[in-house]
N, C-alpha and C positions, 0 to 999 in steps of 0.2 A: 327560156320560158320558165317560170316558178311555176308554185303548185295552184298559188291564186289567179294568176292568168289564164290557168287552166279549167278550175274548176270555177264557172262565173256567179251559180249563183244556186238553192236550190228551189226546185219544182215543190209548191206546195198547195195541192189538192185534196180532193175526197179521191180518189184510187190512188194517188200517192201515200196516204197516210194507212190505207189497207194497209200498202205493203210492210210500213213501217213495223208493223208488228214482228212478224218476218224477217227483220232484218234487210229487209230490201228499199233501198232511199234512190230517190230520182233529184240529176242535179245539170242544171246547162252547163255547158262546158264548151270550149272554145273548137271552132269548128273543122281545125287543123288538125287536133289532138287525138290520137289512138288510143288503142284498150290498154296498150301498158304503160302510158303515159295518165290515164286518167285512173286507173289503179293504183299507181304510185303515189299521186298527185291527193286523193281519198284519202291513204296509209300516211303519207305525211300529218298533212293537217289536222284529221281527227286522232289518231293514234289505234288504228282498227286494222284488221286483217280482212284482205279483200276475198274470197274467194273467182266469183267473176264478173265480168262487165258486158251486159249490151250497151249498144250506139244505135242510135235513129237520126238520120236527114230528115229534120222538119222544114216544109216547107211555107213560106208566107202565104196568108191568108188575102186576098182582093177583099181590097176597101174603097170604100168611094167620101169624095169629103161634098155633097150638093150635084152643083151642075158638072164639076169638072169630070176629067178622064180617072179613071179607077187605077189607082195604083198595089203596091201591096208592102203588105208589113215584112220585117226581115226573115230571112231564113235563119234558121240557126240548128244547133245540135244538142240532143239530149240525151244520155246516160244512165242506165236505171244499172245500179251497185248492189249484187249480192257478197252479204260480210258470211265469212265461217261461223262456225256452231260456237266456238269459244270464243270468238270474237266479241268484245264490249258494245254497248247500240252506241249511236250518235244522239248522246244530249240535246241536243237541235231541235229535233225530232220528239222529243217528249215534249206532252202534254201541252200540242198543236191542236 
């Protein structure tokens, strides 16, 4: 698995960008994927020093499309990345 299969995609919100300040970025990532594999996976691609990682099981939401039976949207996995104090920001992330 590389670093881009890992990391899918990132989360971009209004309390996502709080944290940005902070140094803190929220990003989907694949649902297999552990804290030091998605810490790795961060440090490669941007070139940043991770300090640590939470993980969340998100769960799909129930939709309904009319008359039929209600299904639901996917589950997946998301990732909120604290960088150390020396660490550079993520480009990305600016002026979102």
């Amino acid at each position: 698995m590389t670093a881009y299969d890992i990391i899918k995609r990132p989360i971009i919100t209004e309390q996502s960008m709080e944290g940005a300040e902070s140094k803190k970025y929220v990003f989907e990532v694949a649902p297999t994927a552990n804290k030091i594999e998605i810490r790795k996976a961060v440090e490669e691609i941007f070139g940043v020093k991770v300090a640590y990682v939470n993980t969340l099981n998100m769960k799909g939401k129930k939709k309904r499309l009319g008359r039929y039976p209600e299904g639901r949207t996917n589950h997946w996995k998301k990732a909120m990345v604290q960088l150390t104090e020396d660490s550079k920001t993520i480009e990305f992330f600016e002026g979102v």
